[in-house]
N, C-alpha and C positions, 0 to 999 in steps of 0.2 A: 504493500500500500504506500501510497504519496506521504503517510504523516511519519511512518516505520523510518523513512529516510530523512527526516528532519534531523537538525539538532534538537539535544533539550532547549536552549538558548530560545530558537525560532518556536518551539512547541511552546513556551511561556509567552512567546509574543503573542502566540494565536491565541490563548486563554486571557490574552487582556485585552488585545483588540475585538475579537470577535462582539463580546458584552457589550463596548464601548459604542459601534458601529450599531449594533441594537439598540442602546436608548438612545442615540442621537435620532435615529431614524421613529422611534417610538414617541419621543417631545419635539419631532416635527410639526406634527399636527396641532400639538397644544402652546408648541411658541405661534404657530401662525395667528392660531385664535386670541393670542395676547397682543398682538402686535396689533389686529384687526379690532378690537378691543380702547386701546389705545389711542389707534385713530379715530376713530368713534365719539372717545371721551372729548379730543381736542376738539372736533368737530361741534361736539354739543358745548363748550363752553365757550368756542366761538360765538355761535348763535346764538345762546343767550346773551352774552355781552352785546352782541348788536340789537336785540333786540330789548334788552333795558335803554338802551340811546334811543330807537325809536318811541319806549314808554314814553320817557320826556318828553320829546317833538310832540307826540301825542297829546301828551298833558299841557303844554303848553295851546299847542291849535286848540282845546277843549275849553282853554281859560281865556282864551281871543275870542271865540264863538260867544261865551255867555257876555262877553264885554260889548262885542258889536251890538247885539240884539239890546242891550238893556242900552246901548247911548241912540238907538232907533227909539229905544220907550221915553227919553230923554233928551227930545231935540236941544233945552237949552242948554245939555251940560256941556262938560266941556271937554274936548277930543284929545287931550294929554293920556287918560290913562288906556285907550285904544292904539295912538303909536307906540308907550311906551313899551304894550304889548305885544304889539308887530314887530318890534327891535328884537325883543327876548324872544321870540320862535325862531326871528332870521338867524340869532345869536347860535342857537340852540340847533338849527340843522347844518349851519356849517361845523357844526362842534363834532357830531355825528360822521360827518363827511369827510374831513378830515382827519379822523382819529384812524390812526393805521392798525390798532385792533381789532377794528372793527369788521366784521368779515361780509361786505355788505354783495349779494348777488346783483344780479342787472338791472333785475325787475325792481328790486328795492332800492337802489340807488338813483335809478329812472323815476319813480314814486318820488323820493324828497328832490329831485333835482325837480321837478314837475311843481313845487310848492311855489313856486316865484308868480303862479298863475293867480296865487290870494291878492297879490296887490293891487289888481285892477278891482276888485269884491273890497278891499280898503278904503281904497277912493272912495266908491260907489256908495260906501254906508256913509263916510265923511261929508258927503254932496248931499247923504240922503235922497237918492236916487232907486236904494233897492229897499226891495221890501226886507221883514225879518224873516221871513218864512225862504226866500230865496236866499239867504243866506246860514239857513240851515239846512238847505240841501246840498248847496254846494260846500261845509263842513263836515256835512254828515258823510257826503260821498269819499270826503280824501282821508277820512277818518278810515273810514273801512278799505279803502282802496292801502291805506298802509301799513292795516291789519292784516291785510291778504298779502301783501309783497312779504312780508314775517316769513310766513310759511309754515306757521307751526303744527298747524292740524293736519300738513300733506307728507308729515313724515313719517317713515316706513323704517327706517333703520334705526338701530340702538338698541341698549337696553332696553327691557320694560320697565324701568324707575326714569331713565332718562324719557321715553314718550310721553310717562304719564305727566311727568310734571311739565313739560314743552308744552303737550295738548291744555293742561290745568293753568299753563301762563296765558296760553289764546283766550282760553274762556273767559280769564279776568280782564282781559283786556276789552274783549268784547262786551261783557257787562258794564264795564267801566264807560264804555263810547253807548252802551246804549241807557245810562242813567242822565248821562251828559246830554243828551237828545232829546230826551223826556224832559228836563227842565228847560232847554232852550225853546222845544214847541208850547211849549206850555207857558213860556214869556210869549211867546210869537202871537199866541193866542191872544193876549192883553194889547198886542201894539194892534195886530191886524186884526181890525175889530169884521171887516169883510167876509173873512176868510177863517172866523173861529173855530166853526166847526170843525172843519178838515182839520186845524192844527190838532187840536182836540185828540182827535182821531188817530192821526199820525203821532202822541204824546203817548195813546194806548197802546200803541204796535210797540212801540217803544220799551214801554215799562214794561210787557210783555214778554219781552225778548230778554228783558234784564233778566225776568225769572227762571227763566229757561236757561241763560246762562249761569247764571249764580248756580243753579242746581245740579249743573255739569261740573263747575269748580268745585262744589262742596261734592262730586260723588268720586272727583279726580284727585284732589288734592290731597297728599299727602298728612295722616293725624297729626295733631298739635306732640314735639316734641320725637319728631320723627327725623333720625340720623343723631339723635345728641346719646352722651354716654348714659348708658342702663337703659338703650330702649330694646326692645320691647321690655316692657313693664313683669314682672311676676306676675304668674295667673295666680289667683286666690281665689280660695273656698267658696261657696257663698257662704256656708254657716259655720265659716271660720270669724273667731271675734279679733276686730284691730289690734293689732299688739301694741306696748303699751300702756302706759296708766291712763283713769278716764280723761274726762275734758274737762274737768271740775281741777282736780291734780294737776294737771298739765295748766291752768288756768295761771293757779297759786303759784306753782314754781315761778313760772315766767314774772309776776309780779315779787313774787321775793329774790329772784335772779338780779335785779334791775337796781345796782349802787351806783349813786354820781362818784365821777371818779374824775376829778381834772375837766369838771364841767359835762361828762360827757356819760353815758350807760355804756356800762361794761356788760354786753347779755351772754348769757349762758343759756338763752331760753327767746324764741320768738318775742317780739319786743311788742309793748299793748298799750293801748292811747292813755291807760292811765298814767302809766309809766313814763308816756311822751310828753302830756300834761306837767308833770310833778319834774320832770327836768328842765323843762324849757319855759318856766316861769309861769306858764299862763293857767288862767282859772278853768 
């Protein structure tokens, strides 16, 4: 046989390589899966980081919208805090645009580079030339139109903890754009005394739409205290009793815990308003 004529020398090599050439070949598969992994992760914290710079843009166009409609309810006022408003979105999308973190695809970058189109709708409220209801269509449209360039709910790769929350950031976002709608038709309704109804009507699609959103967040989102140390929580009995002394005891303690020391409470024990009372002077 081929191995009869070996050395021992080369028969000791074959008994280390051989193994060795096995798990390389065997953590093939599971380095690939980390590496893909990996990409994945970067990819998702990309995206969100762009998409918290869009939150703002957001928030900001939602705090221009309620400012135009209400200086439409207010022909006499006066037009300072409507530019000062339009400086802070222009402020806030080149902030976005320029920040090299930011990993922004075509469509999304096309969407805020497309925002320059508000300023003729600026004029227009400043002239009082548009109504308010035309100018919560044309807010409401680039609201969503920039909740859609996002792209959060069209993603198919990742984790399932990365999807959920991606999909649970859309929905608050969308909830958010449609509480924001609801109050601006609902101003609109008080300027355009013409045209109530419909606003009316359009405030109920609205608030509608919040509910259905919030109910997606609250069935997506992750529980209160969810990734911090000790979660998940111990399961317990049901007619297992608190450990512990009662709440009576535990009361007392904390109240006899509680010596000024250098002006200040030294606690040993949850701290209680009468204790915050009796250190800090007041009756």
């Amino acid at each position: 046989m081929l191995l009869s004529r070996l050395l021992v020398r080369q028969k000791l090599n074959l008994l280390v390589v051989i193994p060795l050439v096995a798990v390389v070949l065997l953590s093939f598969p599971f380095v690939t899966q980390r590496v893909q992994d990996v990409r994945t992760s970067s990819r998702t914290a990309r995206l969100m980081l762009s998409a918290r710079g869009v939150a703002q843009v957001v928030e900001e166009l939602q705090r221009e919208q309620l400012l135009l409609v209400s200086y439409l309810a207010s022909p006499a006022s006066r037009p300072s805090p409507v530019l000062v408003q339009a400086a802070a979105v222009d402020t806030r999308v080149q902030d976005v645009l320029t920040d090299p973190d930011n990993d922004l695809g075509p469509r999304l970058r096309h969407s805020l580079e497309a925002l320059d189109r508000l300023r003729e709708t600026r004029a227009e409220v400043l002239g009082h030339t548009l109504t308010a209801a035309a100018v919560n269509r044309r807010y409401d449209a680039t609201v969503k139109d920039l909740i859609d360039a996002i792209g959060l709910e069209r993603l198919t790769d990742g984790t399932p903890e990365d999807l959920r929350e991606e999909v649970s950031l859309d929905a608050l976002l969308r909830a958010d754009a449609a509480h924001t709608s609801e109050v601006s038709w609902l101003l609109a309704a008080v300027v355009d005394g013409g045209s109530r109804r419909a606003a009316l009507s359009v405030a109920d699609s609205a608030h509608d739409a919040e509910l259905a959103e919030t109910q997606r967040f609250t069935a997506l989102a992750p529980p209160p205290g969810y990734g911090c140390r000790g979660w998940p929580p111990p399961a317990r009995s049901p007619g297992r009793p608190r450990p512990g002394p009662p709440r009576s005891a535990r009361r007392a303690t904390a109240v006899a815990a509680c010596r000024p020391r250098r002006g200040r409470c030294r606690w040993r024990a949850p701290p209680t308003p009468s204790c915050w009372r009796r250190n800090s002077g007041s009756s």
